[in-house]
LUMFI-993537 format. One record per residue (C-alpha): x, y, z; residue in three letters. Coordinates in steps of 0.5 Angstrom, whole numbers, padded with zeros to 4 digits, always signed. Example, Ala and Ser with C-alpha at 12.3 -4.5 7.8 and 13.67 -1.06 7.14 Angstrom:
2
+0025-0009+0016ALA/+0027-0002+0014SER/
! end
This chain:
519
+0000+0000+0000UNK/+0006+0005+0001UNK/+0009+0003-0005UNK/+0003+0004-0009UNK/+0001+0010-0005UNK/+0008+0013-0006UNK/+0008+0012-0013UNK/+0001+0015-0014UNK/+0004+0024-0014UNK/+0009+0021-0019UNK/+0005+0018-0024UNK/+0000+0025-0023UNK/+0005+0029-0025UNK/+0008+0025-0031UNK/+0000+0025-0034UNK/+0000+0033-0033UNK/+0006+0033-0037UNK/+0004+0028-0042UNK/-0002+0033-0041UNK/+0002+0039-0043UNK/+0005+0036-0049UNK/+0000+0038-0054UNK/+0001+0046-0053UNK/+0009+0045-0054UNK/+0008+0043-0061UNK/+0011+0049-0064UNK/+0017+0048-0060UNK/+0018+0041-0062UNK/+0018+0044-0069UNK/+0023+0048-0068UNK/+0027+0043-0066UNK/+0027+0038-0070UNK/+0028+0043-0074UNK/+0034+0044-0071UNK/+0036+0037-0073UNK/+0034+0036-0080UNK/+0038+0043-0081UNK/+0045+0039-0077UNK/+0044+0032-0081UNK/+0042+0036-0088UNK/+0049+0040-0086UNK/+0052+0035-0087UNK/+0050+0034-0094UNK/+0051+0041-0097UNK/+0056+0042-0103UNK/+0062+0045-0101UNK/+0068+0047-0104UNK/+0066+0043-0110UNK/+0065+0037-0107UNK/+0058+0034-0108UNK/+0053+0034-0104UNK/+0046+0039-0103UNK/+0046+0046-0106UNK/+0047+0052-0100UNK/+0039+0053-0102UNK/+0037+0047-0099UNK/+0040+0050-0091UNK/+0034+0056-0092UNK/+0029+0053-0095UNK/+0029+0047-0090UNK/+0029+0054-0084UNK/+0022+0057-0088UNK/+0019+0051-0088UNK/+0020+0048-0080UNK/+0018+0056-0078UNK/+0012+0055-0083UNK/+0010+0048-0079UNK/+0012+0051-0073UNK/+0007+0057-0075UNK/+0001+0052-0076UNK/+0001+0049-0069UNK/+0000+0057-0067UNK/-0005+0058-0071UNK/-0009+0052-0068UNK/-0007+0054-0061UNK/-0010+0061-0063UNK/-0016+0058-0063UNK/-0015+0053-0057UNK/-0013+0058-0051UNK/-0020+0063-0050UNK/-0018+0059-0044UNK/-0011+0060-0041UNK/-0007+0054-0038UNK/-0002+0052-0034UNK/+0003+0047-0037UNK/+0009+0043-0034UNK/+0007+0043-0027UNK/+0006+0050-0027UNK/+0012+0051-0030UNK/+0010+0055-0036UNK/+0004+0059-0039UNK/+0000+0057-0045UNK/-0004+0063-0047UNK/-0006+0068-0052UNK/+0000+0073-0051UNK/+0005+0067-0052UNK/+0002+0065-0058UNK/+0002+0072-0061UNK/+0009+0073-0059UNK/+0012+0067-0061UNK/+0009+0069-0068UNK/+0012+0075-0068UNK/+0019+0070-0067UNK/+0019+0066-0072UNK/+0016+0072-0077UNK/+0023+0076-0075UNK/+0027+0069-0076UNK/+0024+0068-0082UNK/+0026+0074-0085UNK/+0032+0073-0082UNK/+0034+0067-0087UNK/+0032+0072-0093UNK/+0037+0077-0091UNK/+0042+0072-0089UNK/+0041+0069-0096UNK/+0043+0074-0101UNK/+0048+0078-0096UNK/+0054+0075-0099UNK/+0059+0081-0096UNK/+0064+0077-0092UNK/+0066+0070-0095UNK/+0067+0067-0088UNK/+0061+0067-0087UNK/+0058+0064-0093UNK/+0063+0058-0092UNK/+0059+0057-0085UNK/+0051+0057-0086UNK/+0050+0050-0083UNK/+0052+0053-0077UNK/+0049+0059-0077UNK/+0042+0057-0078UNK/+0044+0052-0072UNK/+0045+0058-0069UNK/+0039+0062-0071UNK/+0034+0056-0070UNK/+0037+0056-0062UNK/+0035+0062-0060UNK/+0029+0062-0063UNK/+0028+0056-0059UNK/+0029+0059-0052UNK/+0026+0066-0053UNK/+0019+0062-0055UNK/+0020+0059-0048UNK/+0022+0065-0045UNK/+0016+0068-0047UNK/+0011+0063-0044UNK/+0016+0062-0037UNK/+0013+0063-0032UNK/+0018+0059-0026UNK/+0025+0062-0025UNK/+0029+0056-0026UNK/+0026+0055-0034UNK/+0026+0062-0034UNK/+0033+0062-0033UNK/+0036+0057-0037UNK/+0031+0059-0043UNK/+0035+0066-0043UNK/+0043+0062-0043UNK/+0040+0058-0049UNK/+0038+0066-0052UNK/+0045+0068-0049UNK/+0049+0063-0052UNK/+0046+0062-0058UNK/+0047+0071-0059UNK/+0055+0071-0056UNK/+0057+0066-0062UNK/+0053+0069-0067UNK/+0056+0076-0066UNK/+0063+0072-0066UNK/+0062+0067-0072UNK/+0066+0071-0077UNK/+0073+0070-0077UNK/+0075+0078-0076UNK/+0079+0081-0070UNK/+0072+0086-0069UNK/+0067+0080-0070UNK/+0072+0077-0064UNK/+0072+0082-0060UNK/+0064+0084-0061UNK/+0063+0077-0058UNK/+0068+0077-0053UNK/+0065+0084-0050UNK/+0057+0080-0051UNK/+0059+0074-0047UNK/+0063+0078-0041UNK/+0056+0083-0040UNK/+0052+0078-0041UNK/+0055+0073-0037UNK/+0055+0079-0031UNK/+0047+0080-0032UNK/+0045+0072-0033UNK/+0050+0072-0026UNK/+0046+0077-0022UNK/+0039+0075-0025UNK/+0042+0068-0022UNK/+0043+0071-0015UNK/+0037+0075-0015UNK/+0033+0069-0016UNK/+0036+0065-0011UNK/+0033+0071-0006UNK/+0027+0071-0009UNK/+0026+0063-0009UNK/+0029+0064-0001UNK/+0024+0069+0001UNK/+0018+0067-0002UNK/+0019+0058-0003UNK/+0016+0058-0009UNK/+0020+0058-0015UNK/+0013+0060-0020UNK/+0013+0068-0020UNK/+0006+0069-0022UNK/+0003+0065-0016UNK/-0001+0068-0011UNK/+0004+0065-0005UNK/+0009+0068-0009UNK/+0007+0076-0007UNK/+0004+0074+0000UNK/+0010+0070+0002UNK/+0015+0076-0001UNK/+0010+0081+0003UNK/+0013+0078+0009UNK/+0019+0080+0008UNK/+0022+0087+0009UNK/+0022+0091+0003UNK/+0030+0092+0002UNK/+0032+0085+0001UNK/+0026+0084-0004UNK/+0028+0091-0007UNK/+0034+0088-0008UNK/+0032+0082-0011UNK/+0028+0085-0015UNK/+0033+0090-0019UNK/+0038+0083-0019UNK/+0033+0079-0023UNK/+0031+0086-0028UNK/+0038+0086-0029UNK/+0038+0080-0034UNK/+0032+0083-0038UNK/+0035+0089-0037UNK/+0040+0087-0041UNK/+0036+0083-0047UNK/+0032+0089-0048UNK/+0038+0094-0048UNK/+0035+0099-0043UNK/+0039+0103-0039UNK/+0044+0101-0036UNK/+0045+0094-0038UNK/+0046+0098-0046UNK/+0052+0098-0047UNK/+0055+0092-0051UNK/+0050+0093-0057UNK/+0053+0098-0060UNK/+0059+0094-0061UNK/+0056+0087-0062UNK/+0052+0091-0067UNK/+0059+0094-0070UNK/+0061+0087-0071UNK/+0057+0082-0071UNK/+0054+0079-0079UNK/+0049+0083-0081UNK/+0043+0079-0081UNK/+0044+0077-0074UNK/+0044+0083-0072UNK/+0038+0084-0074UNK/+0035+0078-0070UNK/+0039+0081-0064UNK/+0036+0087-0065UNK/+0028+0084-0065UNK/+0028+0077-0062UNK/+0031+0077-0055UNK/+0028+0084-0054UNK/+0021+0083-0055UNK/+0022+0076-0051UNK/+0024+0080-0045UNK/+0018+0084-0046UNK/+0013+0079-0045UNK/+0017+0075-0038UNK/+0017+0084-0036UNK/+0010+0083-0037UNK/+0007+0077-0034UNK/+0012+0079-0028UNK/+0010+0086-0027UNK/+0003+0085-0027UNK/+0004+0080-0022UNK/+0009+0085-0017UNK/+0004+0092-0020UNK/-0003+0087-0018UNK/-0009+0092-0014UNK/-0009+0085-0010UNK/-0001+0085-0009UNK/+0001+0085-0001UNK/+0008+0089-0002UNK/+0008+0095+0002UNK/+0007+0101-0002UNK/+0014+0103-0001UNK/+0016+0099-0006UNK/+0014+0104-0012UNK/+0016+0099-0017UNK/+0013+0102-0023UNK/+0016+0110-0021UNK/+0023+0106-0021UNK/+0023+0103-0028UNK/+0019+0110-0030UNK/+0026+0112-0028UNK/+0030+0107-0033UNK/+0025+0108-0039UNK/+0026+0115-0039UNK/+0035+0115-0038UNK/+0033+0110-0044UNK/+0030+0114-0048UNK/+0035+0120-0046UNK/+0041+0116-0047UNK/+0038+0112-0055UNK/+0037+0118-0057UNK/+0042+0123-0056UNK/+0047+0118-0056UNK/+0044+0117-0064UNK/+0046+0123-0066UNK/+0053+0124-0067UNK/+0053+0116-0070UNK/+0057+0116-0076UNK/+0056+0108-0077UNK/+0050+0106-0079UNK/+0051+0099-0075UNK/+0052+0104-0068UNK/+0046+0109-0070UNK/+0042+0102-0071UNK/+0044+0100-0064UNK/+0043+0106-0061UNK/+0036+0106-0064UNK/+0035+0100-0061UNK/+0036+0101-0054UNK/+0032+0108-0056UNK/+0025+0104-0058UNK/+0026+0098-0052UNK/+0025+0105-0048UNK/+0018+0107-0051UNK/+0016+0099-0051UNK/+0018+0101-0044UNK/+0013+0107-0043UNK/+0008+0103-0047UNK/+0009+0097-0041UNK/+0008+0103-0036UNK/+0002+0105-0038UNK/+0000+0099-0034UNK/-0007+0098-0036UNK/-0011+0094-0043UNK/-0010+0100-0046UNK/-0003+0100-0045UNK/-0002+0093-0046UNK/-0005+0094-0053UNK/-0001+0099-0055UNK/+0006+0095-0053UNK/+0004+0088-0057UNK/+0002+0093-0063UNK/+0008+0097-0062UNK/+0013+0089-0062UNK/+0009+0088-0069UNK/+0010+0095-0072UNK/+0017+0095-0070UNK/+0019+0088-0072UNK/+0017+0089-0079UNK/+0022+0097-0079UNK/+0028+0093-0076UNK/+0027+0088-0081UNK/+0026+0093-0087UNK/+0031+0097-0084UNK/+0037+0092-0083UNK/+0034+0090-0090UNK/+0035+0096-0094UNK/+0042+0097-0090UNK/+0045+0089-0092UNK/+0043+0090-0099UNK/+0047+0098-0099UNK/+0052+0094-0095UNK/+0053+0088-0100UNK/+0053+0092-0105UNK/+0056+0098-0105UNK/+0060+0097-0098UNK/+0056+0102-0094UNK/+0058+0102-0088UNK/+0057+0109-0085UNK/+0052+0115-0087UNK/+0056+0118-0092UNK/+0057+0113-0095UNK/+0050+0114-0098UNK/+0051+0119-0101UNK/+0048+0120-0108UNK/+0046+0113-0109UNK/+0039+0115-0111UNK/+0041+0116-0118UNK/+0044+0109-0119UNK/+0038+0105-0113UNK/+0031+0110-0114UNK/+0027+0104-0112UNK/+0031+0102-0105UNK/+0033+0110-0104UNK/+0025+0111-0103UNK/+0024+0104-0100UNK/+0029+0106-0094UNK/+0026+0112-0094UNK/+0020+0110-0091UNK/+0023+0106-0087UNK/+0026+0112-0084UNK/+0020+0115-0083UNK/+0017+0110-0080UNK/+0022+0108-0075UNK/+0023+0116-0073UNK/+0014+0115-0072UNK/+0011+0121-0078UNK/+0006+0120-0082UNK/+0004+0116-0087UNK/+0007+0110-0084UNK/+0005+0104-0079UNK/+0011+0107-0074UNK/+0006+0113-0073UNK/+0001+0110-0070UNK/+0005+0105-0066UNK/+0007+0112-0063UNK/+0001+0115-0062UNK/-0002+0108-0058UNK/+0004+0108-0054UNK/+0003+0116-0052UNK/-0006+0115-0051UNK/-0004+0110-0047UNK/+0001+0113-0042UNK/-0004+0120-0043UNK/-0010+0115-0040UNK/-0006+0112-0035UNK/-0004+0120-0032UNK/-0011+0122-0033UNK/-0013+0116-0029UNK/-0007+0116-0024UNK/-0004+0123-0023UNK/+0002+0120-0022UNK/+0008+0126-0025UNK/+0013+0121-0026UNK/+0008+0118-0032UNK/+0008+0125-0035UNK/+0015+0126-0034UNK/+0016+0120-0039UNK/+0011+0121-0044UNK/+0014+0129-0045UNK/+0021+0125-0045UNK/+0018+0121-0051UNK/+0014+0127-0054UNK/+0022+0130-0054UNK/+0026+0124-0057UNK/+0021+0124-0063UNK/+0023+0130-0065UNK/+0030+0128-0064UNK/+0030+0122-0067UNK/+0028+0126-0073UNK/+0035+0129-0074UNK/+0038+0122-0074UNK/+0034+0118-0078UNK/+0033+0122-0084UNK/+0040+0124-0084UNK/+0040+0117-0089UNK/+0036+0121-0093UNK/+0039+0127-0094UNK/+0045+0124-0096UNK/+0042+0118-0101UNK/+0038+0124-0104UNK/+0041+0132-0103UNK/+0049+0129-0102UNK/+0053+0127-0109UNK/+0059+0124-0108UNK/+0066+0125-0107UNK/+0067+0119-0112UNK/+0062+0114-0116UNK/+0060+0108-0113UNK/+0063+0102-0116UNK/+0059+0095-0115UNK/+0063+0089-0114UNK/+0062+0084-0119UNK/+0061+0079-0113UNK/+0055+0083-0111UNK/+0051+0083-0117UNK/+0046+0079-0121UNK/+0041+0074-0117UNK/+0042+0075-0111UNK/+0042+0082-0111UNK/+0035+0082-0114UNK/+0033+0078-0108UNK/+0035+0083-0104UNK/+0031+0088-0107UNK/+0025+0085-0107UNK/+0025+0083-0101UNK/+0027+0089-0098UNK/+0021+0092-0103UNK/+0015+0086-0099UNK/+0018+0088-0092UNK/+0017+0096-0093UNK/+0009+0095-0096UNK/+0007+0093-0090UNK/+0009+0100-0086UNK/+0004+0103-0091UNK/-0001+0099-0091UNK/-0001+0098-0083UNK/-0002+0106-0083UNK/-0008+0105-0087UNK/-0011+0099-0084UNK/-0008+0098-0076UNK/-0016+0096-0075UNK/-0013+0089-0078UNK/-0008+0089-0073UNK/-0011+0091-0067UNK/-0017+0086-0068UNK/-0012+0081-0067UNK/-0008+0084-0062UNK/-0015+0085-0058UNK/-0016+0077-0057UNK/-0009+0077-0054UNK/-0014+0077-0047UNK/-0008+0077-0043UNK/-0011+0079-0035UNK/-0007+0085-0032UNK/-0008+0082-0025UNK/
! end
């Protein structure tokens, strides 16, 4: 009887977790992606020896990303309800479908830069193992976008890290190196304190599941500086992903060094995937039901931090010389205003950040598009360099143009509204609240729009009113095929910056179903 009574607890929790099997699909999609790309790999021709064609590697990527986007598409329709998944260790809803999807689209778009970006041959020579790379970071930001346990929550963000420090450093140059060794020193910092802060957490309140009620209740008992200090320990490992202030400073050089198309995945992926852990872990510390004494202004604290955010994205932007450098500062700039967005803390709020993520997910990929294709082509590195390339690229020099716009937030593009949203939302909650700091952050980001605008269009002051000191000379290895590819892409990615200007209800509608429950 003791036996059979022993192992009755064991034998629930494996029905529980066979139970939740179906609702990770997508994630066994993504890996055994991550396999047939290891074993197909194998195969690819390299160096003139026989074997698959280098097309194989992408076209297997799209197809395992379509796959996985199937299974969330089902899952859409079956989570009305939320659920708990993994003996609590993870939470399927709505929110996590919405966020995953933005993860493979970013990934998808990833692999059709990556394709016709041909600018270092090294890193050509190496796709194999960059494709691994790519499928292993998307794989931990999905599960750290439905994480709701601290350890999950913790080895999802070092499957992220890992994957980005050896990716910022997959090219054979003494920058790449460099970008990468600086990435792997902070971010070891951040995931060592973020390790550390969990542990106190896990010791005040013996639970290692943080949006569970006995989670706040147990943390309510214990004095506020030791959980003041926990907390700010564990923010210091999302800070980090999503490059806010003061944990910034390693994007500007991984953005310097690293391969382009990666670059742009850094720029998307652990960002928006850091948003939704802030989220779920901030409805739970900000709850109208949270025990936590009134002294622990949590959402004042990180009004500070969005607003040095901004501050610094934005201002720092405007001496760039480097395109890649004034990107990464841009970056750390829009983490600030999905921040503001955040603190807005209500449905309104919640809206405008997930209709923010998807505006900004299709700017960084048109961008970086448009940037890998003068890069690979002409080899534009800096802003000067773009100087009277409209007569030689109409087509490009327009598209890049509206991307500008958009990530600056002006009309006609899609970048506005996603402003607008972000700045309603923070004006309703001030409106409802009182509270100063509010809208202190709401004028801080009223000012760094319009210093945006003197650093975003700095490209196209250059592409359209600038002549060059020399003509641009097209090497015959960036030409032909690949080159056209790039165009068109770059053209499909920028369309939907009009169009989401003109139909944002398309995107809202969905948005509104994510239901994700402020606490």
């Amino acid at each position: 009887m003791q036996h059979t009574a022993s192992i009755s607890p064991l034998s629930s929790k494996l029905d529980a977790i066979t139970d939740s099997l179906p609702l990770f699909l997508p994630e066994f999609t993504i890996i055994a992606t991550f396999i047939l790309v290891l074993v197909t790999g194998l195969l690819v021709k390299k160096e003139g020896k026989k074997g698959l064609p280098q097309a194989t590697l992408p076209l297997l990527m799209l197809c395992g990303l379509g796959a996985a986007f199937y299974f969330l598409a089902g899952q859409w329709h079956i989570l009305a309800e939320p659920a708990d998944i993994f003996l609590q260790m993870a939470h399927a809803d709505r929110l996590s479908v919405f966020m995953k999807g933005l993860f493979l689209l970013a990934t998808a778009g990833t692999v059709i830069i990556n394709r016709s970006y041909h600018r270092h041959p090294e890193h050509a020579a190496r796709t194999p193992e960059f494709y691994l790379l790519l499928t292993g970071l998307l794989l931990g930001s999905m599960v750290m976008s439905m994480a709701t346990n601290m350890l999950l929550l913790f080895l999802s963000i070092e499957i992220v890290s890992i994957s980005a420090y050896l990716l910022t450093g997959f090219l054979r140059n003494a920058r790449s190196a460099e970008a990468g060794i600086k990435y792997l020193i902070f971010g070891a910092t951040a995931s060592s304190l973020m390790l550390f802060g969990m542990s106190l957490l896990y010791g005040f309140s013996g639970t290692l599941t943080f949006t569970d009620s006995v989670f706040v209740q147990n943390l309510a008992e214990v004095p506020p500086i030791p959980v003041l200090i926990g907390n700010l320990l564990v923010l210091c490992g999302l800070f980090f992903k999503i490059s806010l202030i003061p944990l910034h400073i390693w994007a500007p050089d991984v953005y310097e060094g690293g391969p382009l198309p990666a670059v742009a995945l850094f720029s998307i992926v652990p960002k928006l995937a850091g948003l939704a852990v802030l989220l779920r872990f901030f409805a739970i510390i900000m709850s109208t039901a949270s025990p936590l004494p009134d002294t622990m202004d949590w959402q004042t604290l990180l009004v500070f931090a969005g607003i040095a955010t901004l501050l610094v994205g934005n201002l720092a932007a405007l001496w760039q010389q480097s395109v890649r450098r004034l990107m990464a500062y841009s970056s750390i700039a829009h983490g600030g205003f999905m921040l503001a967005a955040l603190l807005a803390y209500s449905d309104t709020g919640t809206e405008s950040l997930l209709f923010y993520a998807a505006i900004y997910l299709i700017m960084n990929l048109a961008a970086f598009q448009w940037l890998a294709y003068f890069e690979n082509k002409y080899g534009v590195r800096h802003v000067r360099g773009f100087a009277g390339l409209f007569r030689q690229e109409p087509l490009a020099a327009v598209c890049l143009l509206i991307v500008m716009i958009a990530l600056t937030g002006l009309p006609p593009t899609a970048g506005f509204t996603a402003k607008l949203l972000v700045f309603g939302g923070l004006w309703d909650s001030y409106s409802a609240t009182g509270q100063s700091a509010l809208m202190a952050l709401l004028l801080t980001g009223l000012f760094s729009t319009i210093a945006a605008l003197f650093y975003y269009l700095k490209i196209p002051y250059f592409l359209f009113f600038r002549m060059p000191e020399k003509e641009h000379a097209v090497p015959a290895a960036a030409g032909g095929r690949d080159s056209k590819s790039g165009l068109w892409a770059g053209t499909i990615f920028t369309l939907p910056l009009l169009l989401f200007f003109v139909k944002a209800d398309w995107l809202s509608d969905i948005i509104r179903m994510v239901n994700f429950v402020l606490q």
